[in-house]
SEKOLNU-958739 format. One line per 4 residues: number of its first residue (from 0); for each residue y, x, z of N, C-alpha, C. Coordinates in nm, 2 decimals, always signed. Layout:
N
NUM = Y,X,Z,Y,X,Z,Y,X,Z ~ ...
# end
This chain:
259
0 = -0.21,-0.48,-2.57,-0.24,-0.61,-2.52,-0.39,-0.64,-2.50 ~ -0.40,-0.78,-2.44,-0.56,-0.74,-2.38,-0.57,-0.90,-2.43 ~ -0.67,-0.92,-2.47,-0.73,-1.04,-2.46,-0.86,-1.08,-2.37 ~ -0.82,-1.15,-2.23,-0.92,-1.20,-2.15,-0.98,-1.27,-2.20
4 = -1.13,-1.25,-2.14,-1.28,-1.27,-2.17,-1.34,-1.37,-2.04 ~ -1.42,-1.44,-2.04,-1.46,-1.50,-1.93,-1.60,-1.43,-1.86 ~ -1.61,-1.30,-1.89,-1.74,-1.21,-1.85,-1.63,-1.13,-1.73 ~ -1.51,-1.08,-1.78,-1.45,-1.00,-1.72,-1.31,-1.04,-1.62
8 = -1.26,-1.17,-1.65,-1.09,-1.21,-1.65,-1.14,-1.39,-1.57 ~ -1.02,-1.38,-1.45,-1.08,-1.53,-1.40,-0.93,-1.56,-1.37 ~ -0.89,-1.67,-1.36,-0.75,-1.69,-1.29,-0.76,-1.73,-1.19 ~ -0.64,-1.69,-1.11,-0.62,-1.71,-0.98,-0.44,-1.78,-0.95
12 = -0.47,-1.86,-0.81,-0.35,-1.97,-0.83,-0.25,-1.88,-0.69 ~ -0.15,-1.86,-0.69,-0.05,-1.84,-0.62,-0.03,-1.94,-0.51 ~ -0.06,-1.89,-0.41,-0.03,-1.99,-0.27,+0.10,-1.95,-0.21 ~ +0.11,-1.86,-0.23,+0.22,-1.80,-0.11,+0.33,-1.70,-0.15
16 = +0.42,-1.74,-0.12,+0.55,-1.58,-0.25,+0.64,-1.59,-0.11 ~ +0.67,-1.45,-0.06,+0.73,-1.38,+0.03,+0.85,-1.33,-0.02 ~ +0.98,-1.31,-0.02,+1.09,-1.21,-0.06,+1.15,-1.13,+0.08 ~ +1.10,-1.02,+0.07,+1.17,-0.95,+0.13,+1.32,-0.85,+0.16
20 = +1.33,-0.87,+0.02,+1.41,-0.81,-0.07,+1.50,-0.86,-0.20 ~ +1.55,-0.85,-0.24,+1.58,-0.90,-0.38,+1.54,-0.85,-0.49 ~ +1.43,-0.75,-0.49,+1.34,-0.68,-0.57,+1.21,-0.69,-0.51 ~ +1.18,-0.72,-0.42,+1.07,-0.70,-0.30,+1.02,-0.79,-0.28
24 = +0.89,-0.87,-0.32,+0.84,-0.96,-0.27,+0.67,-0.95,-0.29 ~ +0.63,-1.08,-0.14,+0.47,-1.03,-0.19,+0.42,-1.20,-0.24 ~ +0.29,-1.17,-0.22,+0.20,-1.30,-0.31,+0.08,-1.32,-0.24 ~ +0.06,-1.41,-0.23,-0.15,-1.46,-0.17,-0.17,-1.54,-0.28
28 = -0.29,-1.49,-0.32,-0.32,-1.59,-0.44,-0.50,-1.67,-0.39 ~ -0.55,-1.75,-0.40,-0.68,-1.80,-0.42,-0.77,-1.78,-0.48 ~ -0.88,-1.71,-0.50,-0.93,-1.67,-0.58,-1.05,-1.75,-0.64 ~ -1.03,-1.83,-0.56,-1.15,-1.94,-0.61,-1.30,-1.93,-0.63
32 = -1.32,-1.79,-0.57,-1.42,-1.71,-0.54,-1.45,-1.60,-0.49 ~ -1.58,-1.57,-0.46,-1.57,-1.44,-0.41,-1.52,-1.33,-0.46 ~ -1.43,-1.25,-0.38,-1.37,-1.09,-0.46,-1.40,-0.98,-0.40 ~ -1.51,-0.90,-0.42,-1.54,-0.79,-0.36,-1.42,-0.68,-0.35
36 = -1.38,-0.60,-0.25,-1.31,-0.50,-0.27,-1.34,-0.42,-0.15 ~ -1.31,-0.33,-0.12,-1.27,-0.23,-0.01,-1.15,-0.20,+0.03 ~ -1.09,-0.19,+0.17,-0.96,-0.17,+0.18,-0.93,-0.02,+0.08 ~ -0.80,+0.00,+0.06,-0.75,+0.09,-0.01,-0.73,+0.07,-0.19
40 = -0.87,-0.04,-0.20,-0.88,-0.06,-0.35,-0.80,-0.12,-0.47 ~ -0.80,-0.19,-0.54,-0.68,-0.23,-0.63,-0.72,-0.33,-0.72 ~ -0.69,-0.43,-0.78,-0.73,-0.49,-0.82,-0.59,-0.54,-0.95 ~ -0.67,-0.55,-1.06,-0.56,-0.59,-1.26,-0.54,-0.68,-1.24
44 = -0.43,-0.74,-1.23,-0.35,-0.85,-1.23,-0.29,-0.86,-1.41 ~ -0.25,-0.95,-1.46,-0.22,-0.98,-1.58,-0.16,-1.13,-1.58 ~ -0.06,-1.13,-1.66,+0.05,-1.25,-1.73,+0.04,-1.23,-1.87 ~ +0.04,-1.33,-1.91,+0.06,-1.36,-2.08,+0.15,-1.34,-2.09
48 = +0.24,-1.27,-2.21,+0.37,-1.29,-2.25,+0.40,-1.34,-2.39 ~ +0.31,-1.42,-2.42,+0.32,-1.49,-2.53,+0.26,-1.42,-2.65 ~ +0.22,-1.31,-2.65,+0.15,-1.17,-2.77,+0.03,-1.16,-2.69 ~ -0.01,-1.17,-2.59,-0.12,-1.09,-2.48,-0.10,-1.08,-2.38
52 = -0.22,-1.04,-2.32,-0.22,-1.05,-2.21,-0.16,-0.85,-2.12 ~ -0.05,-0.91,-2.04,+0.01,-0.76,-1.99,-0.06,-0.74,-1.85 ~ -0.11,-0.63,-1.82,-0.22,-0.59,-1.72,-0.15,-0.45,-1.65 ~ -0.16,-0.46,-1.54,-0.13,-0.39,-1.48,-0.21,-0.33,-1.33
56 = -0.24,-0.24,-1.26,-0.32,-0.25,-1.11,-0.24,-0.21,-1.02 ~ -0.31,-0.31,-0.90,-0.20,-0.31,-0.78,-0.27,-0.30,-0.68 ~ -0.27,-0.21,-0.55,-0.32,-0.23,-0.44,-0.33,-0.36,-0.37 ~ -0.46,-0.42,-0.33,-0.46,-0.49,-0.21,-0.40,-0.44,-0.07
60 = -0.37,-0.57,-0.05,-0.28,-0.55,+0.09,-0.36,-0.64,+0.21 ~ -0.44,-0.76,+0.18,-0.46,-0.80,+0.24,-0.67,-0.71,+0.26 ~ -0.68,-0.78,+0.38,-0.85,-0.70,+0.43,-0.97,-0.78,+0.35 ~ -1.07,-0.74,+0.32,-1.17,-0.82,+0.24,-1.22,-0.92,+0.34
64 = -1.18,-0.92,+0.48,-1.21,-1.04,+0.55,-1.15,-1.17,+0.51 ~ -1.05,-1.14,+0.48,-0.93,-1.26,+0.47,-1.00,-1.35,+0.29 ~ -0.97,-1.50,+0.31,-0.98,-1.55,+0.18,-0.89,-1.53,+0.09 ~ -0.77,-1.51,+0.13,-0.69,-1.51,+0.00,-0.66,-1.36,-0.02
68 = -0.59,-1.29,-0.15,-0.58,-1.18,-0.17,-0.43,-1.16,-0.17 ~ -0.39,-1.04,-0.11,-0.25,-1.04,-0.08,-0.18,-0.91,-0.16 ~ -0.07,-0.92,-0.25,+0.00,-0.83,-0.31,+0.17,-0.82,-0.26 ~ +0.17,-0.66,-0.28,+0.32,-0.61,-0.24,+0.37,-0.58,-0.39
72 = +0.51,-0.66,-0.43,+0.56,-0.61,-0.58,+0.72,-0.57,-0.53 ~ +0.73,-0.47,-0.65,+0.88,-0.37,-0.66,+0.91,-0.43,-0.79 ~ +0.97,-0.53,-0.80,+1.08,-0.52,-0.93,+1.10,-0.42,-1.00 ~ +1.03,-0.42,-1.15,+1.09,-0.27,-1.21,+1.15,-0.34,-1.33
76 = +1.28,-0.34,-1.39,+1.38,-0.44,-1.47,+1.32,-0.42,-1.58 ~ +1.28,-0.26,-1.63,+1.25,-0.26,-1.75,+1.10,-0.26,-1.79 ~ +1.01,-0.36,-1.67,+0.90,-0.29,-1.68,+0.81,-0.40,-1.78 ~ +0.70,-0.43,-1.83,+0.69,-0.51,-1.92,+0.57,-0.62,-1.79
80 = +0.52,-0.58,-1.66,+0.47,-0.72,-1.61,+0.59,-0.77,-1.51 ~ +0.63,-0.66,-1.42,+0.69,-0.74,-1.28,+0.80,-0.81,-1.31 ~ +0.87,-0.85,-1.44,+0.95,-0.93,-1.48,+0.93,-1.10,-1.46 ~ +0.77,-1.05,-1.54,+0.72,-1.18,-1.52,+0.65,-1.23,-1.44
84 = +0.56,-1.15,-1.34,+0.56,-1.21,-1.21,+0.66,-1.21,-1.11 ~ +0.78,-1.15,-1.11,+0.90,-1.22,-1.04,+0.95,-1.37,-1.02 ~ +0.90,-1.40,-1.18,+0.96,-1.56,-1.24,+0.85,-1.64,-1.13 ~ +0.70,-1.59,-1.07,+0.64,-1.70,-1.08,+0.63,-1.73,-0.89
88 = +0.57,-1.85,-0.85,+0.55,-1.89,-0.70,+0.48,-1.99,-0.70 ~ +0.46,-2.05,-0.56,+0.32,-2.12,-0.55,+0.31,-2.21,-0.61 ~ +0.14,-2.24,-0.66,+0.13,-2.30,-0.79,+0.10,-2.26,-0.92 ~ +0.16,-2.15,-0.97,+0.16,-2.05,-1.05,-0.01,-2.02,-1.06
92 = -0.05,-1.99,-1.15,-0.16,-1.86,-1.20,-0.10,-1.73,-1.27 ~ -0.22,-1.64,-1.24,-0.24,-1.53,-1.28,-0.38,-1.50,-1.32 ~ -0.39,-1.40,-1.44,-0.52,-1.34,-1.41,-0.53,-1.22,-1.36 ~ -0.72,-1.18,-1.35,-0.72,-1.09,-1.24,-0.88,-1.08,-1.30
96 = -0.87,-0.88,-1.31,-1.00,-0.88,-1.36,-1.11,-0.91,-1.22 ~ -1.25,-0.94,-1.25,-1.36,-0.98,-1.14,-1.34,-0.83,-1.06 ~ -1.38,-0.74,-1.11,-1.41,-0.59,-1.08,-1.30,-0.51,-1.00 ~ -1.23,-0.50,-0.87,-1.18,-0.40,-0.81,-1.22,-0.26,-0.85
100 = -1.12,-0.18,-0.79,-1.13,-0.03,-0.85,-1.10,+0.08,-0.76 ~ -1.06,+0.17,-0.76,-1.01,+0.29,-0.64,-1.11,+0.33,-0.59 ~ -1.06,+0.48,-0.55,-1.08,+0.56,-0.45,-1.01,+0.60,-0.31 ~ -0.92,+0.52,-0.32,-0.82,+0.53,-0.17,-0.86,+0.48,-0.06
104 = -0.98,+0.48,-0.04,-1.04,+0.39,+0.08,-1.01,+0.51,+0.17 ~ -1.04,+0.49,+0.31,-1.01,+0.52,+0.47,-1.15,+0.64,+0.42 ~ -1.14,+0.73,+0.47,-1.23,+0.91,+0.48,-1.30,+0.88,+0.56 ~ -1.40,+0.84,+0.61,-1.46,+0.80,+0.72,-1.62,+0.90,+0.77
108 = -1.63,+0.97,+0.62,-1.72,+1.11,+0.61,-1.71,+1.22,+0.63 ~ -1.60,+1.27,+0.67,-1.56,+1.41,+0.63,-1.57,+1.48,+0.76 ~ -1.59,+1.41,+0.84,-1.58,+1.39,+1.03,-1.42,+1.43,+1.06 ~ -1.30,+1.43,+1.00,-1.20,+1.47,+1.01,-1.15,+1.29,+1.07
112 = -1.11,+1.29,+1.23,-1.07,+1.15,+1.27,-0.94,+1.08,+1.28 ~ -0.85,+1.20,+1.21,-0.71,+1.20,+1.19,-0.66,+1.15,+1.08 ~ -0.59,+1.06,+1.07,-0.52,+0.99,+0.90,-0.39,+0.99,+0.90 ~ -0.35,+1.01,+0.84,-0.18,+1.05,+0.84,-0.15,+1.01,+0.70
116 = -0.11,+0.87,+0.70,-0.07,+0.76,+0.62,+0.09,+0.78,+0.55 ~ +0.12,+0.84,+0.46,+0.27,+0.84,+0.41,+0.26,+0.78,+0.30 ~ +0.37,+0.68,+0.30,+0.41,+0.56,+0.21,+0.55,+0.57,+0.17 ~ +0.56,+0.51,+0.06,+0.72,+0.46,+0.07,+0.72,+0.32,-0.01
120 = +0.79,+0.26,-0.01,+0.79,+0.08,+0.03,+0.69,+0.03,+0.02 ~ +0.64,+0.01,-0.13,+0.51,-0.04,-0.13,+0.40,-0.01,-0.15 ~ +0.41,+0.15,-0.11,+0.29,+0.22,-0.13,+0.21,+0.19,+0.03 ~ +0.32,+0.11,+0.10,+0.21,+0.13,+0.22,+0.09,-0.01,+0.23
124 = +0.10,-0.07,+0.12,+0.01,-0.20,+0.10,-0.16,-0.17,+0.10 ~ -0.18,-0.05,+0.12,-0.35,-0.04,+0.15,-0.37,+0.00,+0.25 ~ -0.24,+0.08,+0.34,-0.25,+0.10,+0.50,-0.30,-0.05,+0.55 ~ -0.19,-0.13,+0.52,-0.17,-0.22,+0.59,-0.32,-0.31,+0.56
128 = -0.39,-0.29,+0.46,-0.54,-0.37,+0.51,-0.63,-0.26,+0.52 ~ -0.60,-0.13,+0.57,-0.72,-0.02,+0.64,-0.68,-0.12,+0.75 ~ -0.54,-0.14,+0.83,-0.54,-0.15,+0.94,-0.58,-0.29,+0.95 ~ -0.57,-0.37,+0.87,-0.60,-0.53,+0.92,-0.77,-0.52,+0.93
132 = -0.85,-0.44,+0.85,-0.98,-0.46,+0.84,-1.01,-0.39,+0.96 ~ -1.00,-0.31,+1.00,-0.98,-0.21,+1.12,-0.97,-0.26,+1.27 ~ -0.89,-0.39,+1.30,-0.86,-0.47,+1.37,-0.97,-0.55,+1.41 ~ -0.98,-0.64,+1.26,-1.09,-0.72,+1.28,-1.26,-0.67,+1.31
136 = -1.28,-0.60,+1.29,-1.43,-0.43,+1.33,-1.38,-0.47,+1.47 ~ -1.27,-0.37,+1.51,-1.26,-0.38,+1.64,-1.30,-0.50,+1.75 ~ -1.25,-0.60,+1.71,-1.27,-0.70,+1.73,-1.40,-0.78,+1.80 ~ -1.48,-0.72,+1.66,-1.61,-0.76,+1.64,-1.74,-0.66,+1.74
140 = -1.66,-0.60,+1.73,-1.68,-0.43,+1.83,-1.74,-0.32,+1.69 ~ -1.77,-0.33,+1.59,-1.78,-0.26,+1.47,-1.72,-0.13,+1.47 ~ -1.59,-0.09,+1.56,-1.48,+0.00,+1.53,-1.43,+0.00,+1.67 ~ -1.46,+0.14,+1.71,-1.42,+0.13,+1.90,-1.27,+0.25,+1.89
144 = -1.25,+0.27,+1.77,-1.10,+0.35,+1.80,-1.15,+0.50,+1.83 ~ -1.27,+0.53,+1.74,-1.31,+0.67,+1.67,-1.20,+0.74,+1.56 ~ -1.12,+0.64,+1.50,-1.06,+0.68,+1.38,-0.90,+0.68,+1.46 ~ -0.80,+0.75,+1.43,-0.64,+0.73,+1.47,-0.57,+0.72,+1.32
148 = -0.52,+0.63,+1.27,-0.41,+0.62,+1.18,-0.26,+0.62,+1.24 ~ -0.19,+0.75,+1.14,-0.06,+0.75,+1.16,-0.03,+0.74,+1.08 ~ +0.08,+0.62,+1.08,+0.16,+0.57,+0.95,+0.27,+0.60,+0.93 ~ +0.40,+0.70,+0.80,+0.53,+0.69,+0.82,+0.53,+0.60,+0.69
152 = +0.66,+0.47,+0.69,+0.67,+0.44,+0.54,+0.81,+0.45,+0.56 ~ +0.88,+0.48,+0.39,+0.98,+0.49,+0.38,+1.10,+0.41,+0.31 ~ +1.21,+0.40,+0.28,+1.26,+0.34,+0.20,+1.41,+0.35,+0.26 ~ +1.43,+0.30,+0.09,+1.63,+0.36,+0.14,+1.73,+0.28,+0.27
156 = +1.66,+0.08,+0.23,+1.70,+0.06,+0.40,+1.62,-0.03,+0.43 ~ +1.63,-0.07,+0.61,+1.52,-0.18,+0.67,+1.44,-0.24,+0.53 ~ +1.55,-0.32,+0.46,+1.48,-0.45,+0.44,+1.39,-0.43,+0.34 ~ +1.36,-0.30,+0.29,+1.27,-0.23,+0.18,+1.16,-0.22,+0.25
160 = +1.17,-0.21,+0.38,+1.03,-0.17,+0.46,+0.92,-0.32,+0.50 ~ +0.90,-0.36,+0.36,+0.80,-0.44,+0.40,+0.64,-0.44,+0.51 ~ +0.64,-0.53,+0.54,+0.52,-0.53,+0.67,+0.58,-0.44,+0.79 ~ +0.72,-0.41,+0.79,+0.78,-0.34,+0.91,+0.72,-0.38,+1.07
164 = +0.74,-0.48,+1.05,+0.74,-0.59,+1.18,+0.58,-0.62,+1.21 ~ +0.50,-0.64,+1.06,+0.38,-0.66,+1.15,+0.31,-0.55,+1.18 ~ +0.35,-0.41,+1.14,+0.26,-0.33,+1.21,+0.35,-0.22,+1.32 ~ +0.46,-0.24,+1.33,+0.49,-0.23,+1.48,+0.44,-0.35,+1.59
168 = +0.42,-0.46,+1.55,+0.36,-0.52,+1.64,+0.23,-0.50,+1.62 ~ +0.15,-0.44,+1.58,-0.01,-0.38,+1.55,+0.01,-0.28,+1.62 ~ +0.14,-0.17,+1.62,+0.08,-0.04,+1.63,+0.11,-0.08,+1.82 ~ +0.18,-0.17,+1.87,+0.19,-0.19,+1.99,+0.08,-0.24,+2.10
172 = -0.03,-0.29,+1.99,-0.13,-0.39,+2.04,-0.24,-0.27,+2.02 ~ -0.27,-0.18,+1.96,-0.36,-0.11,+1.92,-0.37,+0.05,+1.92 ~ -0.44,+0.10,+2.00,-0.36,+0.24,+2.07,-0.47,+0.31,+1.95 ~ -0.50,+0.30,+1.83,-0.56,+0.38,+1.76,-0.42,+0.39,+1.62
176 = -0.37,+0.31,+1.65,-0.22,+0.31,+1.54,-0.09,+0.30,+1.58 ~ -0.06,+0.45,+1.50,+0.11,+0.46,+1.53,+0.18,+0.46,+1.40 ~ +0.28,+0.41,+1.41,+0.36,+0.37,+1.27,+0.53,+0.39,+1.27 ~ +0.58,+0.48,+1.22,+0.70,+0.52,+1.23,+0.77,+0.47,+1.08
180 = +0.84,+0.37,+1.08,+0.94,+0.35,+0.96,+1.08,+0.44,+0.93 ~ +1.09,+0.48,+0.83,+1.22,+0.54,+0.81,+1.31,+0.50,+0.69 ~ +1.38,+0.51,+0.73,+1.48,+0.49,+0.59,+1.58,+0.62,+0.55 ~ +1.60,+0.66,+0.44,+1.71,+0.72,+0.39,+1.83,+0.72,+0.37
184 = +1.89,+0.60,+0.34,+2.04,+0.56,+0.33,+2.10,+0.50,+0.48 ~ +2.11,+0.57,+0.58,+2.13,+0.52,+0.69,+2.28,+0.44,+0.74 ~ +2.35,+0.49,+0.64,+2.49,+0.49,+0.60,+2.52,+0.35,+0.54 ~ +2.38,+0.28,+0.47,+2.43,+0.17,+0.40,+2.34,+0.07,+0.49
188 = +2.33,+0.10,+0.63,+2.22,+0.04,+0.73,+2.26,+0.02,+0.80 ~ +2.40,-0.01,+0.91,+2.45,+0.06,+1.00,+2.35,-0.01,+1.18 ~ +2.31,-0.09,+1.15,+2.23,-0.17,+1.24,+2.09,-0.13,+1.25 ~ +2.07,-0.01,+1.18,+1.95,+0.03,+1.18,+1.95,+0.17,+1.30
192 = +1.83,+0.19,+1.40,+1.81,+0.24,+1.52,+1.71,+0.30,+1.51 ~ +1.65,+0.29,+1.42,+1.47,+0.38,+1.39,+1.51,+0.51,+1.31 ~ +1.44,+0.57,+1.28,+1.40,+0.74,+1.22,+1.48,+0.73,+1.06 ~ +1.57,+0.86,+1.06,+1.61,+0.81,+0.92,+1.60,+0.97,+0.84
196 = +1.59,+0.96,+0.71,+1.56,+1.08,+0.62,+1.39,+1.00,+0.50 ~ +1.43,+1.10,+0.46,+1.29,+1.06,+0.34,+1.15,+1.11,+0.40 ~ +1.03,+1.04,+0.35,+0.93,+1.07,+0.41,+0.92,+1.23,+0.37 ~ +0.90,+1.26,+0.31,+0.89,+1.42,+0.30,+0.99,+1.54,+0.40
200 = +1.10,+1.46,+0.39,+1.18,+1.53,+0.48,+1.13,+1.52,+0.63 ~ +1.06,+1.47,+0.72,+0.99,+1.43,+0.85,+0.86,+1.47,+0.85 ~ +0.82,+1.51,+0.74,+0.64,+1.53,+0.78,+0.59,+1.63,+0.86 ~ +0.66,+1.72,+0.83,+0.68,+1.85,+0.95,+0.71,+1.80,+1.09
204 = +0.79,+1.73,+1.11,+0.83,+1.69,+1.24,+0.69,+1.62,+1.28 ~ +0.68,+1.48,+1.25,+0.56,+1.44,+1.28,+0.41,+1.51,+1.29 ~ +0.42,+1.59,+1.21,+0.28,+1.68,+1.24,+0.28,+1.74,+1.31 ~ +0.38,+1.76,+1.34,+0.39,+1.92,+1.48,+0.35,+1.80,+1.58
208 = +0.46,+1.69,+1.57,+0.47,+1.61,+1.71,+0.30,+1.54,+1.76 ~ +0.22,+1.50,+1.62,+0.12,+1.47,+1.68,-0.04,+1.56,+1.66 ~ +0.06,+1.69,+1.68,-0.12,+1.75,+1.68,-0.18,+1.78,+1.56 ~ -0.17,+1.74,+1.44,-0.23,+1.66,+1.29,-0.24,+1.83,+1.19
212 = -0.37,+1.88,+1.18,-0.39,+1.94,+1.12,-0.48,+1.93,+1.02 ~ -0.50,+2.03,+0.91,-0.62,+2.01,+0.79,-0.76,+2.04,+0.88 ~ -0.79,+2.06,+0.96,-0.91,+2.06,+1.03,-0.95,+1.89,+1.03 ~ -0.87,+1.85,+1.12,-0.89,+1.72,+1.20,-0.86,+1.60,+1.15
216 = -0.71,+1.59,+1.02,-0.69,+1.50,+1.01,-0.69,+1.49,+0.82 ~ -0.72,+1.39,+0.75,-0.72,+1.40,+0.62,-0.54,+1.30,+0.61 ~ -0.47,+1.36,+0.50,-0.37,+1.29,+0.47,-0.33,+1.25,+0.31 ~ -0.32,+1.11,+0.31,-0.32,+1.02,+0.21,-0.13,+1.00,+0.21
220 = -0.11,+1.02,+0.05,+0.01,+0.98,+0.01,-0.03,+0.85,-0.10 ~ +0.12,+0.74,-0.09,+0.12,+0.62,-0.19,+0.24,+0.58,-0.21 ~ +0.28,+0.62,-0.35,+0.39,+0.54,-0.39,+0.43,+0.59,-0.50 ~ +0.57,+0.66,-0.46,+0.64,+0.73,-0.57,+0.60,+0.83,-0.57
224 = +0.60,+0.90,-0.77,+0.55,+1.02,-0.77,+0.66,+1.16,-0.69 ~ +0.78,+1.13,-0.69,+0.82,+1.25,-0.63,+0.84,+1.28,-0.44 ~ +0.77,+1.17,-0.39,+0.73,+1.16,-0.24,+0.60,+1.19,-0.27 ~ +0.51,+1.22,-0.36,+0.41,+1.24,-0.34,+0.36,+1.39,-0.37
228 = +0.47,+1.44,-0.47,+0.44,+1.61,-0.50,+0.51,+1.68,-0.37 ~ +0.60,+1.64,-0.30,+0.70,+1.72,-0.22,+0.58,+1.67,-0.12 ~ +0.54,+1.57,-0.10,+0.44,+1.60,+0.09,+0.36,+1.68,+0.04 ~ +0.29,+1.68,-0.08,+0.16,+1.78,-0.13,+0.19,+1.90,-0.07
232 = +0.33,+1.97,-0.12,+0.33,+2.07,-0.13,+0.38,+2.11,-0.01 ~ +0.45,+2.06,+0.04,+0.50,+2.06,+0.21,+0.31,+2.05,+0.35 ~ +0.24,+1.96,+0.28,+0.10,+2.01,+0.35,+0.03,+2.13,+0.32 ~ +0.07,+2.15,+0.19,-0.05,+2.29,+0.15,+0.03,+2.38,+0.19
236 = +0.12,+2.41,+0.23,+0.24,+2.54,+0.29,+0.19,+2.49,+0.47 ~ +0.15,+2.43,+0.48,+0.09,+2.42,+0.65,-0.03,+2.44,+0.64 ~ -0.11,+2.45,+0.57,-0.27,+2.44,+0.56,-0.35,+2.33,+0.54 ~ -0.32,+2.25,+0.44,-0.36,+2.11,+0.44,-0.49,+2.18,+0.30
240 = -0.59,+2.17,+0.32,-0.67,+2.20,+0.21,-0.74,+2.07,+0.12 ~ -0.72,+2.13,-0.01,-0.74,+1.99,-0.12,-0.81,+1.88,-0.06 ~ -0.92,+1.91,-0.03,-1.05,+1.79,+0.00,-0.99,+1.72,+0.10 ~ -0.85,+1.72,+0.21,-0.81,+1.68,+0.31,-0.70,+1.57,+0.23
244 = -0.65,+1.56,+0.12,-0.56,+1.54,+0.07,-0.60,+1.43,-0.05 ~ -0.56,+1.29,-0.03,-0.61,+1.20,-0.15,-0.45,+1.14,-0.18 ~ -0.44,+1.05,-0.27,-0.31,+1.05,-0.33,-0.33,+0.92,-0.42 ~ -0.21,+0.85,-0.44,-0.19,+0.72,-0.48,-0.09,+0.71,-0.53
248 = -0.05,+0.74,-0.67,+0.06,+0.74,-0.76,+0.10,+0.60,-0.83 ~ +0.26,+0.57,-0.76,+0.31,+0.46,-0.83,+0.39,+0.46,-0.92 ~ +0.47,+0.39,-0.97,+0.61,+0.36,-1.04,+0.59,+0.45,-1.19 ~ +0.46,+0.48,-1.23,+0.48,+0.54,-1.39,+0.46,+0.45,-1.46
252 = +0.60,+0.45,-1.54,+0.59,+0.31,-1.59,+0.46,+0.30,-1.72 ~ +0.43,+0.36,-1.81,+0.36,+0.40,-1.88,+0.24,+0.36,-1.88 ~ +0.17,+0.41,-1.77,+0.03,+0.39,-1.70,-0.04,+0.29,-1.63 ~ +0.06,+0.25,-1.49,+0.02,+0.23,-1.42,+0.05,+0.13,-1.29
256 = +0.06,+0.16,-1.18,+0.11,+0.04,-1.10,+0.27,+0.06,-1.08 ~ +0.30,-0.05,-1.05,+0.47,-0.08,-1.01,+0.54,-0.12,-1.15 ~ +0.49,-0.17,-1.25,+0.53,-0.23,-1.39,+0.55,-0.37,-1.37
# end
């Protein structure tokens, strides 16, 4: 347990609670000040549970342009935070350390202009602000569509696939992003018409389909640890070499994010 400090720990108020799911929902909170981050980065969120304070890190979803900060949460039943931020909605506080963290930002050095984005539910929450920050560059003219992100995210059905909708409607508007949703359980979906199998099961297909090699393109995994060893090893059997390859492990309960 942690005891917040006012050098390190500030609270922040809940504007906005999303359910996408019955385990699935997201959050904007206010931060009441400036929050430095970079897309891809993460920021310690914490609830008291009456002993201390329970801390956990969660990717930003929303772009450091935007004022409020936007989080994707997975319900884990036995986990000791997302219990308690399940309970909470707008109105609510949280704390949140000052200091952002990560290494999962967008490769923008490596001169490799290919990104090949594999998610599964909520691992796709730092795609989705590469691509909002990415937008607004554009915009500004900052970012003329040097870089191509390709996104698969996955999950067992539609309604797991949060941000489905806004980045098909992104990848429609913006010819530097393509984004393929899939689901797994297609059988308990029947209205569903898009790509079905696990991300790892597809990655081959998509790589052949768009060209995407360890030369040209770097590829980033986020989520579950066992979608993330099977694309590993399914890239390094194609030639995907380490330095090409960054990675974003969720759901250990123990450690880390998805608690």
């Amino acid at each position: 347990m942690t005891t917040p400090s006012a050098e390190k720990f500030f609270d922040v108020r809940i504007t906005t609670r999303v359910d996408f799911a019955d385990d699935l929902w997201m959050i904007r909170v206010d931060p009441g000040r400036e929050f430095h981050f970079a897309p891809g980065q993460y920021a310690t969120l914490g609830v008291d549970n009456g002993k201390g304070l329970v801390e956990r890190a969660y990717s930003i979803v929303s772009s450091p342009y935007e004022r409020e900060i936007e989080f994707f949460f997975e319900l884990v039943p036995q986990g000791e935070l997302t219990p308690l931020l399940y309970k909470l909605g707008p109105g609510d506080t949280i704390t949140a350390r000052k200091v952002c963290k990560g290494r999962f930002t967008l490769d923008t050095a490596s001169g490799r202009t290919n990104h090949l984005l594999l998610a599964t539910v909520t691992g796709v929450a730092p795609y989705v602000s590469y691509v909002r920050s990415l937008r607004k560059d554009s915009a500004e003219g900052k970012f003329t569509g040097e870089h191509k992100l390709f996104i698969v995210q996955g999950a067992s059905k539609s309604p797991e696939l949060g941000y489905c909708d806004e980045l098909t409607t992104l990848a429609a508007e913006l010819p530097w992003l393509t984004y393929v949703p899939t689901i797994s359980r297609p059988w308990d979906d029947p209205e569903w018409t898009g790509e079905t199998g696990r991300v790892d099961d597809i990655i081959r297909k998509y790589t052949d389909l768009w060209s995407l090699d360890t030369n040209t393109t770097t590829a980033y995994l986020c989520g579950h640890p066992e979608m993330i060893e099977h694309g590993k090893s399914i890239l390094k059997r194609r030639g995907w070499k380490k330095e090409a390859l960054k990675e974003e492990v969720y759901f250990i309960l123990k450690h880390g994010q998805g608690e």
